[in-house]
C-alpha positions in Angstrom: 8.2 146.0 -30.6 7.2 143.9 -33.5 4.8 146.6 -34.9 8.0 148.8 -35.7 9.9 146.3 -38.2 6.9 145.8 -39.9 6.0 149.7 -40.5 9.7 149.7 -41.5 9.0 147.0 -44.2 5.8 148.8 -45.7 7.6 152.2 -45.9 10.5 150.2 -47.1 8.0 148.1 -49.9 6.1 151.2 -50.5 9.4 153.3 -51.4 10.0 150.9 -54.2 6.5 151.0 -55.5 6.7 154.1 -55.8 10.1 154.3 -57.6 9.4 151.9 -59.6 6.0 150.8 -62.3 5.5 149.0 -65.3 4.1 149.6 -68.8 0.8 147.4 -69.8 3.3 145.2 -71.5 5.2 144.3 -68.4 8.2 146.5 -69.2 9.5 148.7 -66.4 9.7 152.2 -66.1 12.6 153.5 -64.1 10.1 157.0 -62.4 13.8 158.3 -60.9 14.8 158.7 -64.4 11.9 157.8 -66.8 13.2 155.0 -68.9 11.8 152.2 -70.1 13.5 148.8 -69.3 12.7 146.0 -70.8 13.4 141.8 -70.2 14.2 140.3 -73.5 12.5 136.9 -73.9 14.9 134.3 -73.6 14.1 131.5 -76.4 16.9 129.2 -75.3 19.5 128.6 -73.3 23.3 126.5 -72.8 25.5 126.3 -70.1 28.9 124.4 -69.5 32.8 123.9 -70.2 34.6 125.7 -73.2 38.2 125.0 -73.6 40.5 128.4 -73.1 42.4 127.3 -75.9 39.6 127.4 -78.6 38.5 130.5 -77.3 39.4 131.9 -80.6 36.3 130.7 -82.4 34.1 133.3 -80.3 33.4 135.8 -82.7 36.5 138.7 -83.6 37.1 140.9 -81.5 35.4 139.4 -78.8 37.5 136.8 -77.8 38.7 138.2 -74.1 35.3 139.9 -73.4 33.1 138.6 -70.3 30.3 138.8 -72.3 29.1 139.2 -76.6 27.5 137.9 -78.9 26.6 135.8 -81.9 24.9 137.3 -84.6 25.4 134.9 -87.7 24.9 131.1 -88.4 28.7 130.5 -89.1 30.2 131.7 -86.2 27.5 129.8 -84.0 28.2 126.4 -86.1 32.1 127.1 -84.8 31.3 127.8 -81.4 28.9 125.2 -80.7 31.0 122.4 -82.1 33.8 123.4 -79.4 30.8 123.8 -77.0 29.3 120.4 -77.5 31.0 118.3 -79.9 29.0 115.9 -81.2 25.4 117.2 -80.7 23.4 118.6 -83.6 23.8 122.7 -83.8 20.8 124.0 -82.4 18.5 125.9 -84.7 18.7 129.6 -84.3 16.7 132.4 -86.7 19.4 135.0 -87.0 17.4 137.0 -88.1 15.2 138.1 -85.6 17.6 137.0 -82.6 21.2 136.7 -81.7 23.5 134.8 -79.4 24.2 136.6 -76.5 27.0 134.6 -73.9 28.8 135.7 -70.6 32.0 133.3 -69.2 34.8 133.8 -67.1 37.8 135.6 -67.4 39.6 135.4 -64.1 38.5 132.7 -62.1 36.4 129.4 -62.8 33.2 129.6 -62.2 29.7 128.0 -63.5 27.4 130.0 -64.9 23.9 130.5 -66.2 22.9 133.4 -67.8 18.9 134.1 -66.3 18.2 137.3 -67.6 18.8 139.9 -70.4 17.3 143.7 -70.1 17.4 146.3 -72.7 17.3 150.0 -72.0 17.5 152.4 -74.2 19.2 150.2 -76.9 22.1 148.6 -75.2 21.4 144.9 -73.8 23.1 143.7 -70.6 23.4 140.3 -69.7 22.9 139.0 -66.3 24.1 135.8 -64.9 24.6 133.6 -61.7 27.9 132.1 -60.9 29.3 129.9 -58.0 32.1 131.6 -56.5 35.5 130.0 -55.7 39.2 131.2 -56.2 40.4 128.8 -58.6 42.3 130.2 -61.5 41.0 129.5 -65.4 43.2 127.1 -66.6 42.3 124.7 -69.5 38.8 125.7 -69.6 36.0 128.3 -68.6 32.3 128.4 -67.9 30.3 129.8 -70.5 26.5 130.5 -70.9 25.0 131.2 -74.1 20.9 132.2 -74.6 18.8 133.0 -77.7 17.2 136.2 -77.5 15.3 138.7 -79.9 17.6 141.2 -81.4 14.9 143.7 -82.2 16.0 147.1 -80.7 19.2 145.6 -79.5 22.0 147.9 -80.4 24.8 147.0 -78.3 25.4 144.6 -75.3 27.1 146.1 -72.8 30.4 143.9 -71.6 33.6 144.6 -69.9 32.8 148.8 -69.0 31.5 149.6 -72.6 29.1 149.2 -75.1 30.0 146.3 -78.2 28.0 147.4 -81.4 25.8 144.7 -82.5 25.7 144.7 -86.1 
């Protein structure tokens, strides 16, 4: 009996071996559909409160997006000083790297962004959240992390692709 669950789990573990490989530089290679994904380094990282009535100082345009980014000096000045007030704005070259950030927009919940792919150009953010059913109010939880921005295109957010310029 317990010979069968274990075949089960090598045919299972050598199914996705064989669906999936990497390049010598880590990046992976999707064999169903030959394309190269790669992890963007993550340089640094943020997590915590941002008040929903500042939410105006993201950057235009993507102030009721899930997710963006921050590709200028400026805008992340603005943003961190709602973010953290009173801490020294973290030093960010802008440019090789940008500002990417997911938060909530329907329910309160923390979150830390853990990894950022690229495929083909467009960069999607991934993140962990706690789950509950309380409704955003005065504030959401929003992650912010420093990545490189070479190759990045767009960051895809909310069903669509937002052009990184």
């Amino acid at each position: 009996m317990k010979i069968l669950p274990r075949f089960l789990l090598l045919i299972v573990v050598l199914t996705v071996v064989a669906c999936v490989s990497t390049t010598p530089d880590g990046k992976i290679i999707k064999e169903d559909k030959k394309e190269v994904v790669e992890d963007l380094k993550i340089i640094q990282s943020w997590s915590g409160d941002f008040p929903v009535a500042k939410l105006n100082v993201l950057p235009k345009g993507q102030e009721r997006l899930p997710a963006g980014y921050i590709g200028d000096a400026a805008t992340f000045k603005r943003v961190w000083e709602v973010f953290s007030p009173g801490t020294p704005v973290p030093e960010v070259n802008f440019e090789d790297h940008i500002v990417v950030f997911g938060r909530n927009t329907q329910f309160y919940n923390r979150t830390t962004i853990f990894k950022v792919t690229l495929n083909k150009g467009v960069a999607e953010i991934l993140a962990m959240a706690t789950m509950s059913a309380n409704p955003i109010q005065d504030k959401v939880a929003i992650s912010m992390a420093v990545v490189p921005k070479a190759g990045v295109q767009s960051i895809f957010t909310a069903g669509t692709n937002l052009p990184v310029e």
